[in-house]
TORTORKE-423403 format. One record per residue: x, y, z of N, C-alpha, C in turn. Coordinates in steps of 0.05 Angstrom, whole numbers, plus 5000, padded with zeros to 4 digits. Example, Ala and Ser with C-alpha at 12.3 -4.5 7.8 and 13.67 -1.06 7.14 Angstrom:
residues 2
526448865156524649105156526449345156;525749555142527349795143525850015157;
end
This chain:
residues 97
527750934690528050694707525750494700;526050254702524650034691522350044721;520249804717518249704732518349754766;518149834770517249854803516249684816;516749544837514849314856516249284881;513849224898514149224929512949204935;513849034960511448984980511749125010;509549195017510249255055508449145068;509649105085509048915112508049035139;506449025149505749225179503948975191;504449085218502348915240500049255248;497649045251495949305261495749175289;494649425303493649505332491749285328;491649135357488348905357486149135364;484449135356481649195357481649445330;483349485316483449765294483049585267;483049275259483349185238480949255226;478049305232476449345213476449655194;477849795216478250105208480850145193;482549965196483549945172483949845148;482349635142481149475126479749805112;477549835116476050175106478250345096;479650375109481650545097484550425072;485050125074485650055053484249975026;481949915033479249885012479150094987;480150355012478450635002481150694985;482550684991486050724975485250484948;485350244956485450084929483750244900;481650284923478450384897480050594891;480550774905481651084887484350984871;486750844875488050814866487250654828;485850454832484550314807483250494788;481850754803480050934796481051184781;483751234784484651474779487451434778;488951234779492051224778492550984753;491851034731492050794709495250714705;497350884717499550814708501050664738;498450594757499950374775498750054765;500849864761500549654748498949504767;499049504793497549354818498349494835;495449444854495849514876493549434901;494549254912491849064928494049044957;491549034979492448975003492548665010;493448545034493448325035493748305072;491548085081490947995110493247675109;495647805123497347515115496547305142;497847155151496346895162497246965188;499347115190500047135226497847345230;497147295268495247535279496447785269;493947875257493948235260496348315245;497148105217499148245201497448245174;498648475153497948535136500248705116;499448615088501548705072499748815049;501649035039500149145015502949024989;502248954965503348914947502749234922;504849344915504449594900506949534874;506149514843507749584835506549784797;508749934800508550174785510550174756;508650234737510850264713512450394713;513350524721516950684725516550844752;518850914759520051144778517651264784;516851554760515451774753512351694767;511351454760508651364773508651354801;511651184807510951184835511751364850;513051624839512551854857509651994854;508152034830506252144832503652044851;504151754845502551594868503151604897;504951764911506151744929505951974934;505452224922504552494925501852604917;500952414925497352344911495952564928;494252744939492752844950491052604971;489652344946489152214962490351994981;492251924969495251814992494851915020;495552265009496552425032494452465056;491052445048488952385061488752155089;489651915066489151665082491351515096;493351545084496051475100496951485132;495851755144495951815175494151585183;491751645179490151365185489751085189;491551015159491750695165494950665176;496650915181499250895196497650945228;495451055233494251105261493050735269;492850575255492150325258494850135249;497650205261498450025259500750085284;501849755288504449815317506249835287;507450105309510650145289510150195267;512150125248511450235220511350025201;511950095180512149745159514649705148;515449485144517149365125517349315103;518349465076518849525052519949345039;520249195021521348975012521549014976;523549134959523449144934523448884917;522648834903523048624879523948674850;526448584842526648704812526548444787;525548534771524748324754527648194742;527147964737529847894730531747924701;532847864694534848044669534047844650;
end
């Protein structure tokens, strides 16, 4: 399967944004650090209160399951899911033909 990309979308809890800020920081660094076959992967503070999106995309399928069964994923994920209302919104993008 070709290129991978997506974005998700979550609102955090008011008063949890700095603690999760730490915990997406700590994901970007390990991800840059040890996952060379994800093409990007950066968080983002969008302009409404207390929303935030991460942008992730992966050279095929195979990356983005291994990145998704990461040990360190599996660490930090409860956490910055413990700093948010509800869950997030997934949004694919496919490159065009």
């Amino acid at each position: 399967m070709a290129k991978i990309t997506f974005i998700a979308r979550m609102t955090v809890k008011p008063g949890r944004e700095a603690e999760f800020v730490r915990h997406c920081r700590e994901l970007e660094q390990y991800v840059r650090a040890h996952e060379p076959e994800v093409l990007g992967y950066e968080f983002f503070r969008l302009r409404e209160p207390n929303r935030y999106a991460v942008l992730e995309s992966f050279k095929d399928e195979a990356a983005e399951h291994r990145h998704m069964s990461s040990a360190k994923l599996a660490e930090l994920a409860p956490k910055i899911a413990g700093c948010l209302e509800g869950t997030w919104e997934r949004e694919y993008f496919d490159p065009l033909p």
